[in-house]
Every structure is written in C-alpha cells, then in structure tokens.
N, C-alpha and C positions, 0 to 999 in steps of 0.2 A: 588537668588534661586541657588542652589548647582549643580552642576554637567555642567550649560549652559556654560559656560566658555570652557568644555571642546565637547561641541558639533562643532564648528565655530571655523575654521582653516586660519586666514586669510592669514597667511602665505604660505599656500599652496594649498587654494580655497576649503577643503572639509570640509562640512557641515552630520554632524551625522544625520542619518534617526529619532533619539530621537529628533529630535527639532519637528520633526511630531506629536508627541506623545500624546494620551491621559492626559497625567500628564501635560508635556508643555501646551496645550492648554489652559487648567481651568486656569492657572497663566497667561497667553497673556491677555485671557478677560479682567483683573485689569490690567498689569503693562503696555502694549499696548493698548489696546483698553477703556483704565480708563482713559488713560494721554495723546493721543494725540488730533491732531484735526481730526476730519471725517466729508466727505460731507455728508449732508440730504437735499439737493434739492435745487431748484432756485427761488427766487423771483420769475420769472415769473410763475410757477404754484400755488401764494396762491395771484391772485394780488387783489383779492377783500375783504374785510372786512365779518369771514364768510369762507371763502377759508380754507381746510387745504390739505397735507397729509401726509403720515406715512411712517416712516423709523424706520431703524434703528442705533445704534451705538456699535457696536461688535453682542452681543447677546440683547443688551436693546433694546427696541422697542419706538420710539421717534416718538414726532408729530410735524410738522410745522402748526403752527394757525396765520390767520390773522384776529389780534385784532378789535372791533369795534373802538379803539382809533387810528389807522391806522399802527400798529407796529406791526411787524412779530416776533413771540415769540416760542420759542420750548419748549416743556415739555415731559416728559416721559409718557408714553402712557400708564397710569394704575390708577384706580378709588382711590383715597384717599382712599378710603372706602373700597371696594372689593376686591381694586388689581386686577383686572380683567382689559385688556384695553378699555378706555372707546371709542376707535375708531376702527370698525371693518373692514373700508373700505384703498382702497390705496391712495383717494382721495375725497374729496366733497366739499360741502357747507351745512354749519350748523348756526342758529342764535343763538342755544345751543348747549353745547357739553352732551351728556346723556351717563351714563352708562347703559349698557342692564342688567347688573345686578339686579339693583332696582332702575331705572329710578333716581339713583342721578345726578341731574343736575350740569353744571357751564358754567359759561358767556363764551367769547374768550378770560378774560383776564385771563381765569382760575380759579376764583374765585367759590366755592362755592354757590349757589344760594340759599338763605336764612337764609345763615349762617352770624355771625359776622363777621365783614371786618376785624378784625386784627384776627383772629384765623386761621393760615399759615395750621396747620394741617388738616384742611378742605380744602387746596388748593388743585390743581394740584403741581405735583414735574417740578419745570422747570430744562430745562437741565443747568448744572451752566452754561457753557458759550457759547456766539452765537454770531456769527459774521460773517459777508457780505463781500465779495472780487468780486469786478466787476458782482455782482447778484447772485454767487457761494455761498449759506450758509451752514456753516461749524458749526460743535457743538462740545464741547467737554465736557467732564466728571468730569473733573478736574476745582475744584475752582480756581486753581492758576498754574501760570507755564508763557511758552511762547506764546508772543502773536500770531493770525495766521499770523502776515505779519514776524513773525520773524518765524515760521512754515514751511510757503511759500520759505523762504530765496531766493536765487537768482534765483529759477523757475518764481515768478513774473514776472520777463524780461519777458519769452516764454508766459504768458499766458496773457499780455498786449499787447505784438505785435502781438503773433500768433494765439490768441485763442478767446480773450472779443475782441479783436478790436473796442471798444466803439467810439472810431473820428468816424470809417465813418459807423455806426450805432447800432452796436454791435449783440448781438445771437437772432433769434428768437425761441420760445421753439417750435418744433413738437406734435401735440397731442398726447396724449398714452404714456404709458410706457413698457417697457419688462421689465419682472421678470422670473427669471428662477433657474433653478437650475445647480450648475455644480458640478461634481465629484473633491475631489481633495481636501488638506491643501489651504486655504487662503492666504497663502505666493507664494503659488508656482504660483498661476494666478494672482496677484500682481508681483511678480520678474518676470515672464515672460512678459510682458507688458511692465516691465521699464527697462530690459536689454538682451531680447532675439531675435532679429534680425534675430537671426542664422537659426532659425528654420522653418522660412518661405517659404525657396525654397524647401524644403524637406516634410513637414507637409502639406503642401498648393499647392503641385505642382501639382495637378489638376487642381484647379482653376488657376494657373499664366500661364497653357498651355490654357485657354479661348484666355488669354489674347494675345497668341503668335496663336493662330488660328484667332483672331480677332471675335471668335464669339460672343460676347456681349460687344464690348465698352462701354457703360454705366456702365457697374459694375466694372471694371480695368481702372482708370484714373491714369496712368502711361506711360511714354515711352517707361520703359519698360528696352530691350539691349542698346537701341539707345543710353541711359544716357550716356554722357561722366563724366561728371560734380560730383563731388566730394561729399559723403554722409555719415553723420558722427554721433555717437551717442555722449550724454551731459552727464555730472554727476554734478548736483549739491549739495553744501553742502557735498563734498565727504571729507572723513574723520577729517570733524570739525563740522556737526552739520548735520540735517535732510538729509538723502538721496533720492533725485528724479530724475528718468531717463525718459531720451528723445531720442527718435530713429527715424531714417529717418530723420537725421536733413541738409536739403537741399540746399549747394549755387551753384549760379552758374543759367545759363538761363533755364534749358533743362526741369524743370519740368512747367516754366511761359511758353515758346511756348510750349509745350503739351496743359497745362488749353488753352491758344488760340487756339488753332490748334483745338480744343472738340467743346473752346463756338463759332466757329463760323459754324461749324454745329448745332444750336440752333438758337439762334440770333444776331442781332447786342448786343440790349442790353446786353446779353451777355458777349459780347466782351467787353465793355466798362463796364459792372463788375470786370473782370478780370485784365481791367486795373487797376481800382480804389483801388483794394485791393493792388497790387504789388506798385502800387505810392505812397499807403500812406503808407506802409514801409521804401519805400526808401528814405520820406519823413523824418519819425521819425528817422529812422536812420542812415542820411546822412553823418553825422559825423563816419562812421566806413569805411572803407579803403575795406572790405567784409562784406559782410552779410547775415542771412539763408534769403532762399525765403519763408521755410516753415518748420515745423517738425510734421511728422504724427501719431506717436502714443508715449506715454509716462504715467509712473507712479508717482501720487503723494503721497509718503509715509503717510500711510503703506496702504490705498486700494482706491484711490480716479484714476482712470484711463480716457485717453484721444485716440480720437481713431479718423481716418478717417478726419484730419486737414489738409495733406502735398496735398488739391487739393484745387483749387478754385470747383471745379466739384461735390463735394461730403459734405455732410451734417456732424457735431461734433458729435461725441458720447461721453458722459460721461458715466461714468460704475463706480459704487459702490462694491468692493465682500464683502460681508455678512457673518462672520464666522458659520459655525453652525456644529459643532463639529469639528473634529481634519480630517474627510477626508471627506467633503460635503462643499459646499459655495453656498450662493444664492445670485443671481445678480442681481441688479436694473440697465437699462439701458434708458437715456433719449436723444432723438436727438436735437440738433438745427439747423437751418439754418443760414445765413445771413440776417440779419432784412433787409438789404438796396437794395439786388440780386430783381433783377424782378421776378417775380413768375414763369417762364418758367424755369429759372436756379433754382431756390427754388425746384421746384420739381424733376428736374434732382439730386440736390445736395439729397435731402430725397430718391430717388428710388437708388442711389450708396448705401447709409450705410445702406436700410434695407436689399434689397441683400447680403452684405457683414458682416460685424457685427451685427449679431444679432442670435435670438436664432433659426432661421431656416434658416440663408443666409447662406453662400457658403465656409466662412473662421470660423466661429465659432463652428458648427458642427466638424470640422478637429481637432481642440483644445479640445472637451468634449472627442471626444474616445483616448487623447492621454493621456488626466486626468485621465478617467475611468481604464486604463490600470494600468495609474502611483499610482493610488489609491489603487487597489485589489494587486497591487507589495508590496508595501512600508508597509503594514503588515502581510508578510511574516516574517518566523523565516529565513529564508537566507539574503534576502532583509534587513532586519533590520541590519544585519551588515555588509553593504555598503555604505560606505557614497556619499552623494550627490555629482559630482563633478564640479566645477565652476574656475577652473583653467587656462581658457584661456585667455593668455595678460597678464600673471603674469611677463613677464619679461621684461614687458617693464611697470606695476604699478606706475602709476601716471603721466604719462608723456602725458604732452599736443601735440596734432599730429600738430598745425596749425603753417603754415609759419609764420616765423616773420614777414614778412609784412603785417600779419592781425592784429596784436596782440597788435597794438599801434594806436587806443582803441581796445579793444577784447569785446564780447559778454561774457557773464557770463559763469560760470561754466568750467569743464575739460570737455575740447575737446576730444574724442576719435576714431578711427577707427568702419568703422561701427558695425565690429564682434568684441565681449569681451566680456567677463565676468565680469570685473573692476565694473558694476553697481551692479550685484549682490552680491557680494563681498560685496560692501559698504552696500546693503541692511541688510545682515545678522550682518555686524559691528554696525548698529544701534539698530536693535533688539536685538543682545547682550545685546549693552549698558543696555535697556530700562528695559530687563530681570533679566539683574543682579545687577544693581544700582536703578532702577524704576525712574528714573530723564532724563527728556528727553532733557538733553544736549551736547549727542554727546559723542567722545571721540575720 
C-alpha cells in the first residue's frame, strides 16, 4: 500500500496520525487482521460437546463449537445460506446450530442438516486455521503462513512460566465475560498494553494514592515505594519477526514477600500457595544465574493482551481489542484464577482484577477518558498534522540493560529499562512490514 512507508519513522520514533486513518484501516482488516493469529477464547469455555461461543477476528465474526466428536472447531459465524450469523448469543449450549433466518439447520460438526455430506457449499465456513497453545485458542484467516508457536516466538517462555503454569495446575476460567466498548484506533490500546509503563503514575494516580493511603489493599498488591529490586520491560521478536511486549517484568524478592506478607493475612493455605507458585519457578528455572519472579501486563501482537499476572494476589486477564472502525474498539475481557489456589485466595485473586481491570474498576475507567480525548484529537485538521511521538530510549535502541552475570543463560527477548518507547517502535515496524509487503515475516 502506498504512502505507509512513509507514515513510521523508526528512525526517529514518529508515527503519522494517517496510520489512524479511515483509508488505513479498511487495508489492516486484510493485510493485519487476514494474516495473523488472533485469540477467540479458551478451551475451558466450550468444555462440553454442544458448548460454543462467539468472537471475533478483526471485523469477521467467529464461533468456537464443540464438536459431538469431541473436537473444538471454529467457523465464521454466518448462515451458508443467509449470511446472516447463525449464533446470536456470546455463549451457550446447542445440540444444533439454527439460523434465525429460516430455521436452516447444522450439526456441531458444521455440517448441513439434510443435505449431501460432500456438498462443502452447504457447510458452515471454518475458519482456515485453529490452533491451541496451553488452552489459549488462537484462529487465523490465512490458509497458510506461520505457525502459532512460530507467531508466539520467544513470548512462549513468559507464557509457560508466568502465565499457563500447567505443573502445578494451570488457569481456572472465571464465569462471565466483559465486553465493552472503548474509544480509540485499535493500535493505540494494543501499544499501550505492550509498551507504555510510563503512563501509569500519571493516568492512574488516583488510584496508586489508595495504595499509598493504604485504603483498600485488596485492590493494589504491590509494595509499592518500598521496591528496591529492579523492574524491567521485554521486547520479544524485536526487529526480526513478530513483536510482543511485557511490562513489569520483576526480579529480585520484594514483590514474592509483599504476595507473603497479603497471603498471610488470608491464610495459611495461602501462604503455602504462594510458595508453591515461586518454587516451581525456581524449580523450572534453576539453571539461570537470575530470574523474573513475575511480569504483569503485556501484549501479544497485534491485539491478544495480558493483565493483572506480576501478583500471586490477583486473578489473569486476558483482553481481546476488536477493531470496529478506524476510532472505536470493542473489548472481550476473560478472567482466570489459579486452578490449584484454595478458594479463599481464588477469590481474593478475582475481587483484585474486577476492581482493577475491568470495565467499571478503578484503572480502566482512567484509560477510556484518555482514549476518548485521544479519539475526538486525532481527527482534527490540526491534529492530523502531528505526528505520533514514541521517541523515548532512542539512543540507547537495542541495547540489552542486564548485567553480564545474568546473561549466561539469559531469559529470552531484549531486556529493557522499565520506561521506553523501544516496544512501540518495534510495534509500528511490524505493522509496517505487514502493511506494505502483507507477508508476515518481519523485517
């Protein structure tokens, strides 16, 4: 596509308010949103045969179904027939799937219902590719390309250690979902997620002075000042293939005695969660000289987000942004707990993230009016010729912060300073890429 080449400055961190643009967008749907992978939901919400529910992927509108033959299948959410979708809901159980249109039917396996088994044209459209990463299922658009573990690239590490924790039992899903809406380009609450740290003490210093009056500990599981201990954001896949950023990425004791210092206001058991998670890290990663304790929020290219991880205290949020035009996004957000936490901690960890992340806690609210602002700006005839600007840590660009003596083994990815801009940088250099070559491998 013409002219993106010259929106993305990486040279000098500014990104053209045109990448915002009406024209931009209708071309992401395809060359972004056609070719990569996107999350559409977890095994554990379709576990029965019969189970589905619905997403989407960019603007398409996707179902997860689980099959009477026991296999989780995705299709695109619209009647052979009618085009209309033939699932109206966000979630159920069906032992057929019906269109409201004209009551055409089909099985779980998508199939037609009294039509010929080979006539495909009667099927549901599956989505072409589907595929499971520690319960995480991902869809893509694209017949062909890279696989998700090559997608994934070296974020696996984080989301093995820090996130599925499968040894010592792995995520339980939370009932419900939030969906909401937020003001704003689809990039911009993606980039912020995977590289904006900055904006926290300033955006959110309401809520961080709770934490410095100590009037709701349950919602702020942090130390807080006290941290001594060193905290540092990730860039993985930085400029050689998919870009994902990780913030709040934690070594060092100060945030393991804080989770202590909470669960033993709770209970023993508790405490002996607390251990359990921090040992069997230190187990799997014995072999490294350092290592994070935790990293709390992070992006996985281009809208798959991770929120509320850097505590034993506090429940996962996964979050979806949904493009839906060039200055509007709709958000799917799912919580989990730890399946193996005693229930006392379980719901400690669930009353942290709905307070906090969500679409009426405490930090999320602070983010929609700075979107809503950034939204009603950015198509302005003034605004329009300002570019974005994401320059900070350019002059120190690419360079790993960690002492040499961590670094023989090292944990994946560039190591960086907790403040920079470095991720988003890289973010806008992939989406380049994708925009002006439509091949998603990097550059």
């Amino acid at each position: 596509m013409s002219g993106i080449m010259d929106m993305v400055h990486l040279d000098t961190g500014l990104v053209d308010c045109a990448a915002y643009s009406p024209e931009v967008y209708v071309e992401e749907l395809d060359r972004v949103f056609g070719r990569t992978w996107i999350f559409v939901g977890h095994v554990a919400q379709v576990p029965r045969p019969g189970d589905f529910v619905t997403g989407w992927i960019g603007e398409t509108p996707v179902a997860l179904v689980h099959g009477g033959d026991g296999a989780i299948r995705g299709f695109v959410n619209r009647c052979a027939t009618s085009q209309r979708p033939f699932l109206a809901y966000d979630a159920g159980h069906l032992d057929r799937l019906t269109c409201p249109a004209h009551r055409r039917g089909y099985d779980t396996l998508g199939r037609r219902l009294g039509s010929e088994p080979a006539d495909d044209a009667a099927c549901l459209t599956p989505v072409p590719r589907l595929s499971v990463y520690g319960g995480l299922v991902f869809g893509s658009l694209a017949g062909s390309g890279e696989t998700l573990e090559e997608h994934l690239g070296e974020a696996r590490w984080y989301l093995d250690n820090y996130v599925l924790r499968e040894d010592i039992g792995g995520l339980q899903l939370l009932p419900g979902v939030q969906r909401y809406r937020m003001p704003g380009n689809w990039k911009l609450l993606a980039e912020n997620f995977a590289g904006d740290d900055y904006h926290v003490a300033i955006t959110h210093a309401s809520v961080l002075s709770l934490r410095a009056q100590q009037v709701e500990p349950r919602i702020i599981n942090s130390p807080g000042r006290q941290a001594t201990d060193p905290i540092f954001s990730v860039a993985t896949g930085y400029r050689h293939g998919v870009p994902h950023g990780l913030l709040e990425v934690r070594v060092g004791d100060d945030f393991y005695n804080h989770d202590l210092m909470r669960a033993q206001t709770i209970s023993p058991r508790a405490v002996d969660w607390v251990n359990t998670r921090k040992d069997a890290v230190d187990r799997r990663l014995a072999h490294l000289p350092a290592k994070p304790y935790s990293f709390h929020v992070g992006n996985l290219f281009p809208t798959f987000s991770i929120i509320g991880n850097g505590t034993s205290l506090e429940a996962v949020g996964l979050l979806v942004w949904h493009p839906r035009g060039p200055n509007e996004t709709a958000v799917t957000q799912l919580g989990f707990v730890d399946a193996g936490a005693p229930l006392e901690l379980q719901e400690q960890m669930a009353f942290a993230l709905s307070h906090q992340q969500a679409a009426a806690g405490v930090f999320a609210p602070d983010d929609h009016e700075n979107f809503e602002r950034l939204a009603k700006s950015v198509q302005t005839a003034v605004a329009r010729t300002v570019p974005f600007n994401y320059e900070m840590g350019l002059a120190d660009e690419g360079r790993d912060v960690r002492p040499p003596e961590w670094q023989d083994p090292a944990w994946p990815g560039l190591v960086l300073p907790r403040f920079t801009e470095l991720i988003q940088r890289d973010f806008y250099r992939y989406w380049m890429t994708l925009m002006t070559t439509g091949a998603g491998n990097g550059a």
